[in-house]
C-alpha positions as CSV (number, residue, x, y, z in Angstrom):
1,X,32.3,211.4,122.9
2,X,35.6,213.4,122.5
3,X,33.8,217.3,122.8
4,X,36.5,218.5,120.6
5,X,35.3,216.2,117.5
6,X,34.5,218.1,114.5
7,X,31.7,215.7,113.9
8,X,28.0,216.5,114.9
9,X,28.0,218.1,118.3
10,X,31.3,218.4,118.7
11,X,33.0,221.7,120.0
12,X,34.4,222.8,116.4
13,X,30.4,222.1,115.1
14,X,28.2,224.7,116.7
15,X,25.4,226.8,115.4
16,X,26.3,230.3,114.5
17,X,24.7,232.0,117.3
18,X,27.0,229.7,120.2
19,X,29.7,231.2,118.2
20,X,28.6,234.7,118.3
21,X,27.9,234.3,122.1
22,X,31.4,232.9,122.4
23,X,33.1,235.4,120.5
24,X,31.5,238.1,122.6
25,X,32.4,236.5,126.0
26,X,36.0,236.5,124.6
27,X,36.0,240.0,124.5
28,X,33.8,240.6,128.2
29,X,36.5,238.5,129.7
30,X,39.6,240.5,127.9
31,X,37.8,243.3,129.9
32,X,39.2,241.5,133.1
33,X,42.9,241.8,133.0
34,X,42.9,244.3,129.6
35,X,44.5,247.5,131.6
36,X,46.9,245.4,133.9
37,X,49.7,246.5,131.8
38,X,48.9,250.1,131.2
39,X,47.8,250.6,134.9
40,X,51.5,252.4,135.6
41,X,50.8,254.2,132.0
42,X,47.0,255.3,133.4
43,X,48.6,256.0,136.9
44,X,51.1,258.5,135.3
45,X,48.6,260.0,132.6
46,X,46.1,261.1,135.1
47,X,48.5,261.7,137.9
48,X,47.3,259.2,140.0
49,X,48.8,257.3,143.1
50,X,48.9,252.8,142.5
51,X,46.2,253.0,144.9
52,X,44.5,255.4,143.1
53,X,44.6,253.7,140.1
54,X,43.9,250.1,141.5
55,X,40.2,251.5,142.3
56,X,40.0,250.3,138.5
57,X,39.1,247.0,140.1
58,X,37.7,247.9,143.0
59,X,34.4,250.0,141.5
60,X,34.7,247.3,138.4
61,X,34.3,244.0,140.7
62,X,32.2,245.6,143.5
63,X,29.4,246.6,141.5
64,X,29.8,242.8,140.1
65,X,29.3,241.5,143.3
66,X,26.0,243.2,143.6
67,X,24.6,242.8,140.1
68,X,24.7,239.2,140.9
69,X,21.6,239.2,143.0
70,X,20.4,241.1,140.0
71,X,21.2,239.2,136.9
72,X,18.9,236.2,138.0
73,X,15.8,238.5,138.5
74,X,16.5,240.6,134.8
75,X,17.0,237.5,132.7
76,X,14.3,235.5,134.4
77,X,12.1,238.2,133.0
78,X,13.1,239.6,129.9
79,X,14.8,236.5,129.0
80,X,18.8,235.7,127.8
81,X,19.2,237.2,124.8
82,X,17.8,240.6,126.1
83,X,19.5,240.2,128.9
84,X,23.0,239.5,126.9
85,X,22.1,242.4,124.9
86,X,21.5,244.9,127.8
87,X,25.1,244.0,129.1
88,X,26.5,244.4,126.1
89,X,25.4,247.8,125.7
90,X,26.0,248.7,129.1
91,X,29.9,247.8,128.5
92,X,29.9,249.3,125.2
93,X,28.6,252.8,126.4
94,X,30.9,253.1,129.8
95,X,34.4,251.4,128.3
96,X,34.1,254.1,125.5
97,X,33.4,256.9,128.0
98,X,36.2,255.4,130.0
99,X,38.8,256.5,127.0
100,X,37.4,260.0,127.0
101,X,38.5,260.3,131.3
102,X,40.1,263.4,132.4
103,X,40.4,262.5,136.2
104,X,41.2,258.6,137.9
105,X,37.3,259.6,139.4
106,X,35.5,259.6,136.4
107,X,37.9,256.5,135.4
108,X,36.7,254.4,138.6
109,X,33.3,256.0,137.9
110,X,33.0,254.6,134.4
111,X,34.3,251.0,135.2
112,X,31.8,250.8,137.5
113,X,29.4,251.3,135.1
114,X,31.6,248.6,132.6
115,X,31.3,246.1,135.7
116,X,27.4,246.1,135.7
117,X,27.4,245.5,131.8
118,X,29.5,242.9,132.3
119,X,28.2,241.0,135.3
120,X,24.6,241.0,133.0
121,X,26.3,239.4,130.0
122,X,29.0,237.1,131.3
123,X,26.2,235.8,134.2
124,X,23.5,234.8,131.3
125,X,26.4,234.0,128.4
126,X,26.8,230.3,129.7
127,X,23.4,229.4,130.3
128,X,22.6,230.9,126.6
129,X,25.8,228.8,125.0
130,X,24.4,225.4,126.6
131,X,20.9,226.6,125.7
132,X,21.8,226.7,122.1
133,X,24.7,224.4,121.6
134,X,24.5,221.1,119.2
135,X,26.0,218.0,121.2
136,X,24.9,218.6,124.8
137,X,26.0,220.5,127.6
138,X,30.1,219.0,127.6
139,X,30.7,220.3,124.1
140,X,29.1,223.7,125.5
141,X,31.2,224.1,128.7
142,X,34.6,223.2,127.1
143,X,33.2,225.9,124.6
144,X,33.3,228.6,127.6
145,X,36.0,227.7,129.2
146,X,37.8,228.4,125.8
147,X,36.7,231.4,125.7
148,X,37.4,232.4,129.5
149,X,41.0,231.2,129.1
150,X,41.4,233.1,125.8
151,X,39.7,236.3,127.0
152,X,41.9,236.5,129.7
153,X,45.0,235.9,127.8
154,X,44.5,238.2,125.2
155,X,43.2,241.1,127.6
156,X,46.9,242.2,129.0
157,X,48.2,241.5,125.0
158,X,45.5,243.5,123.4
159,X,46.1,246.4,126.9
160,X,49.7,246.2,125.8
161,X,49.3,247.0,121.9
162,X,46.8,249.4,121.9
163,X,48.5,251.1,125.3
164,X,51.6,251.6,123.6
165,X,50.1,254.3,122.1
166,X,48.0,255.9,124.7
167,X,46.2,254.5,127.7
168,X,43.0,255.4,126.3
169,X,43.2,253.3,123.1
170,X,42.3,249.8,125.2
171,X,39.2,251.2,126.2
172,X,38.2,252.3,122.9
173,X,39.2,248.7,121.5
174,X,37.1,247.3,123.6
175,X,33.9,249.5,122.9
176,X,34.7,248.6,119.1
177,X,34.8,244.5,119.7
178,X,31.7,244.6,122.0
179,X,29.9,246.6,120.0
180,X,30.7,244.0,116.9
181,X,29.7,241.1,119.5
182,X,26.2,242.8,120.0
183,X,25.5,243.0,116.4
184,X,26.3,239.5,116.1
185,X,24.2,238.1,118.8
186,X,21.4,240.3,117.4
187,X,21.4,238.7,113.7
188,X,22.7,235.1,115.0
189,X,21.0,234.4,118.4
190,X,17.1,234.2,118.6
191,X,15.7,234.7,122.0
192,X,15.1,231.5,124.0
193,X,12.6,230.2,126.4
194,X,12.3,232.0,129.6
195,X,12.4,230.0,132.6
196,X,9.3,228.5,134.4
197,X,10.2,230.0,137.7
198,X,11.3,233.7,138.0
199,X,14.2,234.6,140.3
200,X,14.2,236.9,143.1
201,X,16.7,239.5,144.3
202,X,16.7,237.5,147.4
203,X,17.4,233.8,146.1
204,X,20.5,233.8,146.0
205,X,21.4,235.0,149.2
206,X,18.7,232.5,150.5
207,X,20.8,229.8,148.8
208,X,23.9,230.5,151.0
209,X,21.8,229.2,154.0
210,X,23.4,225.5,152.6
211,X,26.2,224.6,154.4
212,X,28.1,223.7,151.4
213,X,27.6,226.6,149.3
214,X,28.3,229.0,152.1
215,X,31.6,227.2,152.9
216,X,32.7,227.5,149.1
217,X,31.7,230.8,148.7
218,X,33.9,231.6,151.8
219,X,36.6,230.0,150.8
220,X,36.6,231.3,147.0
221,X,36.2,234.8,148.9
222,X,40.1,234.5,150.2
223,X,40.9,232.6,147.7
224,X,39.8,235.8,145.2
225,X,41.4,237.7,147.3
226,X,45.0,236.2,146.6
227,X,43.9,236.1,142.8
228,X,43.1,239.4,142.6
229,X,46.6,240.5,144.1
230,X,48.3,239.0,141.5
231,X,46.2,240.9,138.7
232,X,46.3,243.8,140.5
233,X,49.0,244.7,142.2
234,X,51.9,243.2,140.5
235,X,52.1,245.0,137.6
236,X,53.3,247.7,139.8
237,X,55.9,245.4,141.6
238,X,57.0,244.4,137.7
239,X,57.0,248.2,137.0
240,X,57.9,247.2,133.0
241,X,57.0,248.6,129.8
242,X,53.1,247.7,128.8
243,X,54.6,245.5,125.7
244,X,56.6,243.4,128.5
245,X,53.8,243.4,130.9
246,X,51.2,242.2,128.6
247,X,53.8,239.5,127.3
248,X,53.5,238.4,131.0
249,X,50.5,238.2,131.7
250,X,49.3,236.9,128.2
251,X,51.8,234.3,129.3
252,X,50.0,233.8,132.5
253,X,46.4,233.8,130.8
254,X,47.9,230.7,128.5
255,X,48.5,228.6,131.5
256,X,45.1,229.8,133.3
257,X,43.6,228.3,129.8
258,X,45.3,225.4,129.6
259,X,45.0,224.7,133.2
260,X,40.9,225.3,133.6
261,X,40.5,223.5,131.0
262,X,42.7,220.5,130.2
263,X,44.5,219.6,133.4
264,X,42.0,220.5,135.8
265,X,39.6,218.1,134.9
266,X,42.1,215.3,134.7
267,X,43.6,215.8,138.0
268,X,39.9,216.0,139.5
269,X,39.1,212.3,138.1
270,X,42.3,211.0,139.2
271,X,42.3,212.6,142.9
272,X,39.2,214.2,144.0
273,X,38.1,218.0,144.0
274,X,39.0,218.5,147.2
275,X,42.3,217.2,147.1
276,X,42.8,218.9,143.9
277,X,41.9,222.4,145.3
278,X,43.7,222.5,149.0
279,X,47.0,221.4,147.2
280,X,46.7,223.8,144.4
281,X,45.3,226.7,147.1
282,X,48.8,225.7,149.2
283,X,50.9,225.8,146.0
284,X,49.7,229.1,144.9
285,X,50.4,230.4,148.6
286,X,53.4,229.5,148.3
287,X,54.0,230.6,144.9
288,X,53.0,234.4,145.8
289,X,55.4,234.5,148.7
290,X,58.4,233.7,146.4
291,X,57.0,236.5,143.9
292,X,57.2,239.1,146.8
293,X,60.6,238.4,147.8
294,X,62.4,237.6,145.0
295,X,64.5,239.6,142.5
296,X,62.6,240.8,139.3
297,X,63.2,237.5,136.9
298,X,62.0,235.5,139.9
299,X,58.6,237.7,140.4
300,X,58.1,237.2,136.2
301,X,58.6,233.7,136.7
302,X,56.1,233.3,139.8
303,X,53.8,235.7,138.1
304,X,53.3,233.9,135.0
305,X,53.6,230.5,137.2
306,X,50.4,231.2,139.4
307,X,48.2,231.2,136.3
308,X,48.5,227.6,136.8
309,X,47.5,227.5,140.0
310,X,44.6,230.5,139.2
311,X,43.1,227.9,136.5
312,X,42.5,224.6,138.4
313,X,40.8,226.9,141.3
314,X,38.8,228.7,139.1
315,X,37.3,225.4,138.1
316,X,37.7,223.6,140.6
317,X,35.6,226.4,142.5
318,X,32.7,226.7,140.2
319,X,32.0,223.3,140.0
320,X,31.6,222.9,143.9
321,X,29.7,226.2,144.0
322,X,27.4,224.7,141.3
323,X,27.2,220.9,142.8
324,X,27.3,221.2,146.1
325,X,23.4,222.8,146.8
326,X,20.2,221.4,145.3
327,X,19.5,225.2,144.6
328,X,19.2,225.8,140.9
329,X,22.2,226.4,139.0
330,X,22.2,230.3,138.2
331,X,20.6,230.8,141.7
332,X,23.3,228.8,143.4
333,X,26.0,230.4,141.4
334,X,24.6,234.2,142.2
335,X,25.1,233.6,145.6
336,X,28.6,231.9,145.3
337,X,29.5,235.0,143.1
338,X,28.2,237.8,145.6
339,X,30.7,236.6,148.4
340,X,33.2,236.0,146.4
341,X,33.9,239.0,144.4
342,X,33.9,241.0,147.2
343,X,37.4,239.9,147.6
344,X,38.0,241.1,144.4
345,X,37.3,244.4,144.9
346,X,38.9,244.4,148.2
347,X,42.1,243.3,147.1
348,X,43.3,245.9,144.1
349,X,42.9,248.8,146.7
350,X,44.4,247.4,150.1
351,X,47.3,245.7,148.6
352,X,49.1,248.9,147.3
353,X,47.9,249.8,151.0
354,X,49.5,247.5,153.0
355,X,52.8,248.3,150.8
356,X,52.0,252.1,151.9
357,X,51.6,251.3,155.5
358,X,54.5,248.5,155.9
359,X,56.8,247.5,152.3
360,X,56.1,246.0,149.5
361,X,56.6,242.1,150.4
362,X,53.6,242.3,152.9
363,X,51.2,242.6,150.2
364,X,52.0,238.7,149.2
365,X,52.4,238.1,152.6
366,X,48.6,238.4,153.3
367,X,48.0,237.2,149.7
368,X,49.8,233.7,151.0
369,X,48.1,233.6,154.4
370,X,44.5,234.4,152.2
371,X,45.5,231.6,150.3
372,X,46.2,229.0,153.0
373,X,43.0,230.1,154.8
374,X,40.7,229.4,151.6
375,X,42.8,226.0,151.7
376,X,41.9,225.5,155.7
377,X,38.2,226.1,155.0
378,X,38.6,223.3,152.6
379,X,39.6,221.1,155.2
380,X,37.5,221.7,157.5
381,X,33.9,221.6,155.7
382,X,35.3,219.2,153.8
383,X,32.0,217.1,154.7
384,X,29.8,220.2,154.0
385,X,31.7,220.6,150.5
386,X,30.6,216.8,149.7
387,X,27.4,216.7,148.0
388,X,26.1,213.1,148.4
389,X,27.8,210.1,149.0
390,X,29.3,210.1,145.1
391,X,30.8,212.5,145.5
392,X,33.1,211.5,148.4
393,X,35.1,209.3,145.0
394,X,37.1,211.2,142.8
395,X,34.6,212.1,139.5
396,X,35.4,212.4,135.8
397,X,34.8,215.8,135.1
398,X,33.4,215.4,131.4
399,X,30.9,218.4,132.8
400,X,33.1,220.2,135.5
401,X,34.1,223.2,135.8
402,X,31.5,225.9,134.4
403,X,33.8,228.8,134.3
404,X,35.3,231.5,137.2
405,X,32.9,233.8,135.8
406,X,30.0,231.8,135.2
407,X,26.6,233.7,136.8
């Protein structure tokens, strides 16, 4: 069945609360890249150094990382649409606060805050959408990916609009949107059934004692890394108005959406997973080594040319992390998400580091080798990475590919 029939159970045919949980993730994963092209207009407001400023991430995607040995045992208990709810809330409260900084402390302070709100709802937002979607779980999935890929290439757009005016304003947009997504999920989504087994803190982390989920997660980890470069750092490298940076990267988010979800799944039926992610792992490596060393229309180019690359990983990645175990799903995906968005953090603050320390090529210098690294684990446990015999034949993805977010 074609997920993207407007018959019964098709993508375009979903009750109103898989919308409203839809629309909402939209706007948690605008959160992502939303002040990647008002960093330099932040970084001048508050009198702040890049490094500084790229803490943004760091506090945002560290306190991620941990809330995903969290999100498991809260939604286990109190069930999704609480849970949903509670992140909501969480985001609405700190990204509003965030506009109202005075210092780049209380900035990084508040995003922290914005990252656990949004590690609660983006974690239990796909499980909810498959919960409560007509036609099965296909239909569901594409549904999230949409909304992944359009989050993230609206974020820098809607950061460039609104920080035209003032670097506050994106913050305060955001507030506003998720605060209209948690009035919809409260009228459209009723709560559903709590699961049979709750979830430990300790679960997931007990789920990286597989072989094969261990080896993904280490791999994603450099692979983040690289990622998160890009996002991070380059909007400094670009140095351009926030208009001309959000064109960029909204640019960028278009072919992360199109890749995650229409080519990615392709290639994987035609040539494999594996095969699918060490070439694309090697392409992007190269890709970010051109971006630090060419002229300025060469690093747009790259920049926007990587988002490519950045959408087959992302599910390309999820799909291993969430095959690969016999753990449950949410459990196995925790674990996969702890290891790996510790990279995330790391990167935004020891990229403008390393430019500090050295010049600013070496940043994509590292960014290439993290790359090629993520690609050599691939190679290596590529046995590990198989899950059953099946698997060693190339699939067809009508289910793969859950989402770089997905909790």
């Amino acid at each position: 069945m074609d997920p993207f029939d407007a018959g019964a159970g098709g993508i375009l045919r979903q009750p109103k609360a898989v919308w409203a949980t839809a629309g909402a993730s939209v706007v948690a994963f605008m959160g992502i890249g939303l002040v990647d092209p008002i960093l330099p207009s932040i970084a001048q407001g508050l009198h702040a150094t890049a490094s500084q400023v790229s803490l943004l991430f760091t506090s945002y995607f560290l306190i991620t990382a941990v809330a995903m040995l969290l999100t498991g045992f809260v939604s286990s208990r109190v069930g999704g649409r609480k849970t949903l709810l509670l992140g909501l809330a969480f985001v609405v409260v700190f990204a509003g606060l965030a506009g109202t900084s005075g210092s780049v402390g209380q900035l990084v302070g508040f995003r922290a805050g914005w990252g656990l709100g949004n590690a609660l709802f983006v974690s239990t937002a796909l499980a909810v959408i498959v919960g409560a979607a007509a036609g099965g779980s296909a239909a569901a999935i594409l549904l999230y990916e949409s909304a992944l890929g359009l989050g993230m290439a609206c974020g820098p757009l809607l950061g460039a609009v609104l920080g035209n005016v003032s670097w506050r304003y994106p913050f305060f947009g955001t507030a506003t949107l998720m605060a209209i997504g948690f009035l919809c999920i409260t009228v459209f989504l009723k709560e559903q059934p709590k699961p049979a087994r709750k979830t430990s803190i300790l679960d997931p982390l007990k789920a990286l004692g597989h072989g094969g989920l261990a080896s993904a997660a280490v791999s994603a980890f450099f692979y983040n890394y690289t990622f998160f470069t890009v996002l991070a750092f380059t909007p400094f490298v670009l140095d351009m108005t926030p208009y001309r940076s959000g064109a960029v990267f909204f640019a960028w988010g278009l072919l992360l959406a199109v890749f995650s979800v229409i080519v990615a799944p392709r290639m994987q039926a035609r040539f494999g997973s594996l095969k699918v992610l060490g070439g694309s792992l090697l392409l992007l490596a190269a890709d970010v080594l051109v971006l630090g060393y060419g002229d300025h229309t060469t690093a747009i180019v790259c920049t926007i040319l990587s988002g490519a690359f950045i959408g087959v990983n992302n599910t390309v990645y999820t799909e291993l992390a969430l095959g690969v175990s016999d753990a449950p799903r949410p459990v196995a995906s925790a674990g996969y998400n702890f290891v790996r968005w510790f990279a995330a953090a790391a990167a935004p603050y020891f990229a403008p580091k390393i430019e500090e320390w050295t010049d600013i090529h070496v940043p994509f210098v590292v960014a290439a080798v993290t790359a090629v690294l993520g690609a050599l684990v691939v190679v290596v446990r590529r046995r590990a990475l198989t899950h059953r015999a099946a698997e060693l034949e190339p699939r067809h993805a009508t289910e793969d590919g859950v989402g770089v977010f997905a909790g």
